[in-house]
C-alpha positions in Angstrom: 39.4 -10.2 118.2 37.7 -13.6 118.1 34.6 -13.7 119.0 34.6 -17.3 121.0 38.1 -18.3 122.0 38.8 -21.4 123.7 42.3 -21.1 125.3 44.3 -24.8 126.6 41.2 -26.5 127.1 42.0 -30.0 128.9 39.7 -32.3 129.8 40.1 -35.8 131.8 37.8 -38.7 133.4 38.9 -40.2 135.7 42.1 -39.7 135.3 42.0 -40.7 131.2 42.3 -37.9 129.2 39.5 -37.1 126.9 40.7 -33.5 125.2 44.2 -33.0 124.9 44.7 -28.9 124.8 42.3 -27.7 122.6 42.6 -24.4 121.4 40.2 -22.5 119.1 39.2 -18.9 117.7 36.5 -18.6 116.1 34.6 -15.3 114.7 31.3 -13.6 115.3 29.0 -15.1 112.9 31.1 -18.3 111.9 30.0 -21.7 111.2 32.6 -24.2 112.7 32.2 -27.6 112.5 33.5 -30.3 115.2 34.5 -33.4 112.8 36.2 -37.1 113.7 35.0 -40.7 114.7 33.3 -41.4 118.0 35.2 -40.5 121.3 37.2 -37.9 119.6 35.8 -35.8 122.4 34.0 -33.7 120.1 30.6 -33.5 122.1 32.8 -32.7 125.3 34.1 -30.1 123.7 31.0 -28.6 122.8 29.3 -29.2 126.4 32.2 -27.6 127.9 31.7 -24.6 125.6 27.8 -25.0 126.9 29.2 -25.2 130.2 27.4 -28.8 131.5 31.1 -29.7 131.6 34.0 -27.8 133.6 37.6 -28.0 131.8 40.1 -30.1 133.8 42.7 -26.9 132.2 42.0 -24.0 130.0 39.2 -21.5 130.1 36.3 -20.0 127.4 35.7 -17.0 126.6 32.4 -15.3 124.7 32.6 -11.8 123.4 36.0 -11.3 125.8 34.2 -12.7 128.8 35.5 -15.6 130.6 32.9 -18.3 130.8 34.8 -21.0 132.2 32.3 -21.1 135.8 29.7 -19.7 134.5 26.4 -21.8 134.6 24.9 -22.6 131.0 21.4 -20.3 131.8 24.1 -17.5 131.7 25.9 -17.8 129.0 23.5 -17.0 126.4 23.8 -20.3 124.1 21.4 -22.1 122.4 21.4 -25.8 121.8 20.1 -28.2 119.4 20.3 -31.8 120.7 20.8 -35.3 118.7 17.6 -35.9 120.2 15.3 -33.0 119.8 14.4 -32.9 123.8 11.1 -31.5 123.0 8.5 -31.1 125.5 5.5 -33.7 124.4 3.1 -31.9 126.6 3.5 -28.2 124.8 2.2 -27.4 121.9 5.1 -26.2 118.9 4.8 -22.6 119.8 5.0 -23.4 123.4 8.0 -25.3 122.7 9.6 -22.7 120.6 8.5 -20.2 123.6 9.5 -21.9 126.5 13.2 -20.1 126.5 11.4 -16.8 126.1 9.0 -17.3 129.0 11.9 -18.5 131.2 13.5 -15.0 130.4 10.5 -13.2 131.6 9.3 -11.8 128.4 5.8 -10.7 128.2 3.4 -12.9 126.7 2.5 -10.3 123.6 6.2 -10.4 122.7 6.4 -14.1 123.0 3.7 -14.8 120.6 5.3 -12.0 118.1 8.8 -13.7 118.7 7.5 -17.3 117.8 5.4 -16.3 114.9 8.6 -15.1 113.5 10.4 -18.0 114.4 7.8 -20.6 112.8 7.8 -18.4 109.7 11.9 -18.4 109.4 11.8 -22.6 109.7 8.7 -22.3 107.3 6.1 -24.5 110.0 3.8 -21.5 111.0 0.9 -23.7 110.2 2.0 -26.2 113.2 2.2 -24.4 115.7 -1.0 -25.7 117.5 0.6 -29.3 116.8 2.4 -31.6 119.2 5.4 -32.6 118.9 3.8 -36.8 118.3 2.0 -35.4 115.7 5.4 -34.1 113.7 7.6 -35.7 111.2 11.6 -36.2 112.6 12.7 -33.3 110.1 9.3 -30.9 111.7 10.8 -31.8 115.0 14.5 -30.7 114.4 13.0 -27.4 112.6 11.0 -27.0 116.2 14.1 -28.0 118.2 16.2 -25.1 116.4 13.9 -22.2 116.4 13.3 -23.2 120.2 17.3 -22.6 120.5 17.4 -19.4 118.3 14.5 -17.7 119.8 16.0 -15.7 122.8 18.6 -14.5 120.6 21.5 -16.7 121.9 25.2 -15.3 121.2 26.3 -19.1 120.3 24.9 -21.9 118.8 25.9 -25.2 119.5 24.4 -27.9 117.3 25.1 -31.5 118.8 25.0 -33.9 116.0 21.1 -32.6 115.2 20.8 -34.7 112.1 21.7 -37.7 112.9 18.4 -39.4 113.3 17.0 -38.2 110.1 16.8 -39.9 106.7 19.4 -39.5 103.9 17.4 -37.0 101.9 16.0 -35.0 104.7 19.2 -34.4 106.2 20.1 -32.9 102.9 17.6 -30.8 102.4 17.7 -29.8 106.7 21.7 -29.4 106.0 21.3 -26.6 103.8 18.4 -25.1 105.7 20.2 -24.5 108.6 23.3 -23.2 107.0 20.7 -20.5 105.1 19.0 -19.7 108.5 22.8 -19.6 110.5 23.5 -17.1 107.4 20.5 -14.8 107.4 20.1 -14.7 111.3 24.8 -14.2 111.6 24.7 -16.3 114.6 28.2 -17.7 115.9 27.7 -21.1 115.1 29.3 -24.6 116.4 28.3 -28.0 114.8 29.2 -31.3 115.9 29.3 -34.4 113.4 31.1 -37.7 112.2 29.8 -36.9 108.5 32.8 -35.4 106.5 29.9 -34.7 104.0 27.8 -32.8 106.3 31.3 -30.4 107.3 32.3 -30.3 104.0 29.0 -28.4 102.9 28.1 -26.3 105.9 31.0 -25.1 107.3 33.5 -21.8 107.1 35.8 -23.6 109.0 36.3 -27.6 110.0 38.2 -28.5 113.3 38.5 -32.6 112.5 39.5 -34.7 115.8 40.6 -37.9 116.8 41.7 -39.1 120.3 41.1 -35.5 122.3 43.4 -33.9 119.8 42.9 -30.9 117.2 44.3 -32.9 114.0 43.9 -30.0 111.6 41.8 -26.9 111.4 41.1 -25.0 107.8 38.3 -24.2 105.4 36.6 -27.3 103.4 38.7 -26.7 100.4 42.0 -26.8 102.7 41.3 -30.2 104.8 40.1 -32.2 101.7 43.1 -30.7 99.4 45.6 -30.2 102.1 45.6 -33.1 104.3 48.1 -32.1 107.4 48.4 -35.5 108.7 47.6 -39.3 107.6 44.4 -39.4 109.8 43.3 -36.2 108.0 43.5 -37.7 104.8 42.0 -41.0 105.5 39.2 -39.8 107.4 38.2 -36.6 105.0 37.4 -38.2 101.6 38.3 -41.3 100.1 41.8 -41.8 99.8 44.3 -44.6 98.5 47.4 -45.6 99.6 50.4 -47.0 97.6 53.2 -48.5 99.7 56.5 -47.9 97.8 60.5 -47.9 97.9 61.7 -44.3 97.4 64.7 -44.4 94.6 66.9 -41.7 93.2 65.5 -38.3 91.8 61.9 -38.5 93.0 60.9 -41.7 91.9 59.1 -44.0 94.2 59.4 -48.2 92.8 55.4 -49.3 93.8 54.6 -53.3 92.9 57.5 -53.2 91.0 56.6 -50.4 88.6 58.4 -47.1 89.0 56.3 -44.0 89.2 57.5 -39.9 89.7 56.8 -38.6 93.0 58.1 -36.0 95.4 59.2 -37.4 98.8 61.2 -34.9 100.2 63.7 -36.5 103.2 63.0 -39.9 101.9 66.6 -42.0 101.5 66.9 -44.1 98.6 65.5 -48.0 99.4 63.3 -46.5 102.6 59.7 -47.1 102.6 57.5 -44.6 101.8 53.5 -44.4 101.4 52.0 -42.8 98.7 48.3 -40.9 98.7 45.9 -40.7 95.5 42.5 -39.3 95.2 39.8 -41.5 93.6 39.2 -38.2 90.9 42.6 -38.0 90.7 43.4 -40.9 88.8 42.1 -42.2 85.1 42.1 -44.7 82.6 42.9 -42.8 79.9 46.3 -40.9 79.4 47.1 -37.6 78.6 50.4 -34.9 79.0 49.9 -34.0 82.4 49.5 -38.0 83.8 52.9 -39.1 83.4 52.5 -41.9 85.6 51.0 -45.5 85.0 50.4 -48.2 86.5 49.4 -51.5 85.7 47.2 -53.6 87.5 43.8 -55.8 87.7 40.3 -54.3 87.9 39.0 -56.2 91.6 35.6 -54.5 91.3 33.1 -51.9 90.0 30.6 -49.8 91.8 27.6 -48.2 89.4 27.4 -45.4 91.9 24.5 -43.2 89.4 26.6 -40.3 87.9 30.1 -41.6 89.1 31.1 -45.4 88.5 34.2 -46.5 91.0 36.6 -48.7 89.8 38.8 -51.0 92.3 41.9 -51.9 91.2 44.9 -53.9 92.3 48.6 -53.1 92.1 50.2 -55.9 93.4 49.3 -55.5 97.6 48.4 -52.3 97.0 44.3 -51.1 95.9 43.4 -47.9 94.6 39.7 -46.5 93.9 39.5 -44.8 90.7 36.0 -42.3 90.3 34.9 -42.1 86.5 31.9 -40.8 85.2 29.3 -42.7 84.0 29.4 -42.8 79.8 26.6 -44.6 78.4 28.5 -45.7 75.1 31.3 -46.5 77.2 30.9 -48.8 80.1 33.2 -49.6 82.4 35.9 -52.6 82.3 34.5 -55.8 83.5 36.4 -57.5 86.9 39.9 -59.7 86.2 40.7 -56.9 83.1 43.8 -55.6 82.5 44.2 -52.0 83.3 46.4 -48.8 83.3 45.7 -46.2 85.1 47.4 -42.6 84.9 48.3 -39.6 87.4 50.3 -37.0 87.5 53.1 -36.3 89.6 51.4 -33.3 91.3 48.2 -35.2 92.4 50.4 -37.9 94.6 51.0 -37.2 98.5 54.0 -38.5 100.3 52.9 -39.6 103.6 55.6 -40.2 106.8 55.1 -44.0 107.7 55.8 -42.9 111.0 54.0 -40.0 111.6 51.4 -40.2 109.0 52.3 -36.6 108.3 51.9 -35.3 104.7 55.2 -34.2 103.7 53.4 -31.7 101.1 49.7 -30.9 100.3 48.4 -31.7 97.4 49.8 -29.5 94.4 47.9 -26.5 93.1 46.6 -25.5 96.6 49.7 -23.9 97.7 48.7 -19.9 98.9 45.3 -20.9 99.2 43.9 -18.1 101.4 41.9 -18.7 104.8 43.1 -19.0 108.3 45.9 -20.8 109.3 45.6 -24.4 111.1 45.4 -24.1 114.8 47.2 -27.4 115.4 50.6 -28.7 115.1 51.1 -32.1 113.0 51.5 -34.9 115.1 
């Protein structure tokens, strides 16, 4: 039995529908991530799980208990917000006490309890500090040992990292995923960096307009894309627009490659997906298929140089690595690149469903998407 289950959630304002049934299990101790553009209606998700929203339909449930009415000081959740919410007039262990004292623990216990919690988030040494005198990554720490101090059931973590640097958030990334580890708190994390899901999370639910696009592990919604939003938004991804012809071969700027497109009637359009990695300029038994086009523009990107080139109306990235005795091909040169077969997605032009994932990944274990293509 799950361990947070959110059952038909609806939610509208207004009359405009912000979450379109939203259902979700997640297990004691997992860290799922919230993932999609702005007004997905991620964050209302997670506030309704919080309960500072009330579902238009649907209910919550925590450990088997029905949440839905609930006020948030009973449901036992911790929260990290985008914006630390600190109290500047408390000292860091005040701050990281505050919860405690609400609770009515005794004041020998809360001092034991926020030693503990300064020494997990390695800041014991601040805890006479305000929160002025603290950098933005000290703050977050302070923020999330405040919310994991009275031992919450759930964690909800509402886009914490967004204010931070580049490296910092690194660095903070993987030190919250070690604490969410050692400490096996249930764990839900809202973001619009794929990067950030990608590397933290046991499961991703990605979103866009209300709905639940895909669920799966990293490894299943980078490699197997369930719909055309999925794809795009997860990654870096290139589309080819082509005319399907007989026996799996798809006619692309006038070239004709090998590709499965399964439904697809000969002289119908079909659209064609390629990884950057997936594609090279050099040849070899497994990339059949070639295509020639122009180079439009190279990207020194440090240990990967990315190549844009042009196939007639159609642009694909290609991702090399960096080879000091072999730099890359200057803009306006001729160039073939090479696939296989197996690395190419046929995408509905309709639907923007992918008829297939992408090959090699098929039995990959880990639970099932929650959501139905669109």
């Amino acid at each position: 039995m799950s361990f947070l289950t959110i059952e038909g959630v609806r939610k509208s304002f207004n009359g405009t529908p912000v979450l379109r049934e939203f259902d979700l299990s997640v297990e004691r101790g997992e860290f799922v991530s919230f993932l999609g553009p702005s007004g997905c209606g991620k964050t209302t998700m997670l506030r309704i799980v919080a309960g500072f929203e009330t579902p238009s339909a649907g209910r919550v449930l925590i450990a088997g208990e029905d949440v839905t009415l609930t006020p948030p000081n009973a449901r036992r959740i911790g929260m990290v917000f985008q914006a630390y919410a600190l109290f500047p007039n408390m000292t860091v262990g005040d701050n990281v006490g505050f919860g405690l004292k609400i609770a009515g623990m005794g004041k020998a216990e809360i001092g034991a309890r926020v030693d503990e919690m300064l020494r997990l988030i390695k800041l014991p040494h601040l805890k006479d500090r305000y929160p002025y005198q603290l950098s933005g990554g000290q703050q977050q720490r302070v923020a999330l040992a405040r919310a994991i101090a009275p031992k919450p059931r759930v964690l909800l973590l509402d886009e914490p990292l967004s204010a931070l640097d580049a490296k910092i958030r690194v660095s903070l990334r993987e030190e919250i995923r070690e604490l969410q580890r050692e400490l096996g708190i249930t764990t839900i994390f809202v973001t619009h960096d794929q990067e950030e899901a990608l590397s933290m999370s046991d499961r991703i639910v990605v979103m866009s307009e209300g709905r639940m696009e895909q669920v799966g592990t990293p490894f299943e919604i980078y490699n197997r894309p369930r719909t055309r939003f999925v794809a795009s938004f997860v990654g870096t991804l290139g589309l080819l627009e082509g005319e399907a012809a007989q026996g799996d071969r798809v006619i692309v700027a006038g070239q004709e490659v090998q590709a499965e497109t399964p439904g697809a009637a000969p002289g119908s359009r079909v659209t064609l997906a390629l990884r950057p990695e997936a594609l090279s300029l050099q040849p070899n038994l497994d990339r059949r298929n070639r295509l020639n086009g122009e180079i439009v523009d190279v990207a020194f990107l440090g240990s990967v140089v990315r190549i844009r080139a042009r196939f007639g109306e159609n642009e694909l990235l290609i991702d090399t690595f960096n080879d000091p005795a072999a730099p890359p091909p200057p803009r306006g040169d001729k160039v073939s690149v090479y696939f296989s077969p197996d690395d190419v997605q046929c995408l509905d032009a309709a639907t923007g469903a992918s008829h297939r994932p992408l090959p090699g990944m098929a039995g990959v274990s880990g639970k099932p998407a929650l959501a139905e293509v669109r």
